[in-house]
C-alpha positions as CSV (number, residue, x, y, z in Angstrom):
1,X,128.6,118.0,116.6
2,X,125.9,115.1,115.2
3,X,126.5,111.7,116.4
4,X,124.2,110.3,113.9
5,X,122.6,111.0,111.1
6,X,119.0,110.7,113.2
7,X,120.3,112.9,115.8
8,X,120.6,115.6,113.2
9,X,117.3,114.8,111.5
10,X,115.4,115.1,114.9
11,X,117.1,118.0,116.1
12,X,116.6,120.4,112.9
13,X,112.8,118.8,112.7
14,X,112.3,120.5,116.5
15,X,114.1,124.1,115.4
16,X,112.0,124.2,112.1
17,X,108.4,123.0,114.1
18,X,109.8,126.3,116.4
19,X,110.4,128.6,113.5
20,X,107.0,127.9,111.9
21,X,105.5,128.5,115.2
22,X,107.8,132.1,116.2
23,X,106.5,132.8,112.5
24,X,102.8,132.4,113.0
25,X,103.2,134.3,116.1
26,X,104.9,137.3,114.5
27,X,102.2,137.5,111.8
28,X,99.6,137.4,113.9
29,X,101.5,140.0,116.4
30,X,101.0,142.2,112.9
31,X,98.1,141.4,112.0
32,X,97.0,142.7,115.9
33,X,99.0,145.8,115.8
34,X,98.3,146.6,112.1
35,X,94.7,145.9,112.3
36,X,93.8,149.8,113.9
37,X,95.1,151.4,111.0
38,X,92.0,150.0,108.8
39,X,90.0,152.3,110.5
40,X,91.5,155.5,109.3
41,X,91.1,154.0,105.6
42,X,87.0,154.8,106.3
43,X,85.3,157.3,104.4
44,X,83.0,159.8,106.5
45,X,80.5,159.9,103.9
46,X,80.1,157.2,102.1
47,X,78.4,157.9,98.4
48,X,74.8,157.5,97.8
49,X,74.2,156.9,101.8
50,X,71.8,160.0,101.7
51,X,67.9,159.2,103.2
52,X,65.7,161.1,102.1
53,X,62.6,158.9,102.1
54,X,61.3,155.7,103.9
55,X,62.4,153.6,100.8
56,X,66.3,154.9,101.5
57,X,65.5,153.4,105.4
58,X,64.4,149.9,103.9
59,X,66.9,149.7,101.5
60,X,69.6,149.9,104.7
61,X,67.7,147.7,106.4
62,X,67.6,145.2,103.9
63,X,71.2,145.4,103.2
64,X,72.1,144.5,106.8
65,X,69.3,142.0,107.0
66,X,71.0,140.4,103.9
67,X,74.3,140.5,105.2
68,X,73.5,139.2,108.1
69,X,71.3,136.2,106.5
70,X,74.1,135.1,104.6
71,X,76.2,135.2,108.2
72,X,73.5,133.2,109.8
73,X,73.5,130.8,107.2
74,X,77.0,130.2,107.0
75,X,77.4,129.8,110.9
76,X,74.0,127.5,110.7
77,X,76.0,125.1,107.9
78,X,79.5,125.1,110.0
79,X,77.4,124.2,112.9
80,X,75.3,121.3,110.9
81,X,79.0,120.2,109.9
82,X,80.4,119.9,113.5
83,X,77.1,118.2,115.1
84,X,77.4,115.7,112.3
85,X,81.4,115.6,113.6
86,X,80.4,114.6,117.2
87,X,77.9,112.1,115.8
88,X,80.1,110.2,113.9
89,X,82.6,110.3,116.4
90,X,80.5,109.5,119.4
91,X,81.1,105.7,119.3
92,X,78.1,105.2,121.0
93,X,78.4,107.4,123.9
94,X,74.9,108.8,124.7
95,X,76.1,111.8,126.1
96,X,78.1,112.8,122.6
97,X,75.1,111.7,120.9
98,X,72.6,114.0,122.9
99,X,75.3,117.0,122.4
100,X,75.2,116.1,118.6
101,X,71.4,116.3,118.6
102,X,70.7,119.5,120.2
103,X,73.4,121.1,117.8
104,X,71.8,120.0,115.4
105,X,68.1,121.2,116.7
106,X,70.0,124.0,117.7
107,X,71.0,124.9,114.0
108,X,67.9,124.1,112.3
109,X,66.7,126.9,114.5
110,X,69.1,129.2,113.3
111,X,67.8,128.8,110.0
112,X,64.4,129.5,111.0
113,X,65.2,132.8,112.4
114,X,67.5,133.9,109.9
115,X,64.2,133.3,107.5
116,X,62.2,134.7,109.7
117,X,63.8,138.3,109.5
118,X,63.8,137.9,105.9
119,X,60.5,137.3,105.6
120,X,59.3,140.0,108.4
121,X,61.6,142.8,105.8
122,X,59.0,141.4,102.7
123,X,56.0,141.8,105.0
124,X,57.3,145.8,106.5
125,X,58.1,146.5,102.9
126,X,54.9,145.7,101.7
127,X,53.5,147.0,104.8
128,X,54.8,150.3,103.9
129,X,54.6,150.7,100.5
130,X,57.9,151.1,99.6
């Protein structure tokens, strides 16, 4: 069957780098086909999600401001990480270099907005009264 002992080492390293892939695949596969039936898990009402007066409105508003603040954020950090990536690993060239830069402005940016709509949520709030 095995000539060698290396013949048999290679060939079950190829079938078990295959079976790790197949299985990836097959989870993600459920994960796709599985992922619809969250949506039937939702509640049509959710408790306490009753307006009744502009400071119900803010409150919702800040909630998704908030969430998405702490997205923003997140994203803005990843993206500082991979601009700092291609700096390091530009060796020089100035094309990586100018890529790595404009990330980088690009990020800072992001930050600036995402404080931006905190700050404009403050200023309706007090605006408003509530």
């Amino acid at each position: 069957m095995f000539n060698s002992f290396w013949e048999f080492r290679t060939k079950r390293s190829f079938y078990k780098k295959n079976m790790d892939k197949n299985l990836v695949n097959k989870i993600i596969a459920a994960a796709l086909i599985l992922s619809p039936f969250a949506v039937f898990a939702q509640v049509t009402s959710p408790p306490g999600a009753v307006v009744t007066s502009i400071g119900d409105i803010m409150r919702i508003v800040e909630t998704a401001v908030n969430w998405a603040f702490s997205l923003l954020l997140i994203l803005a950090v990843l993206f500082i990480f991979y601009s700092a990536w291609i700096y390091m690993t530009a060796g020089g060239e100035l094309e990586a270099v100018t890529r790595a830069k404009k990330n980088l402005l690009y990020a800072v940016i992001g930050i600036v907005i995402a404080l931006l709509a905190r700050s404009i949520i403050a200023l309706v709030r007090n605006f408003l009264g509530a």
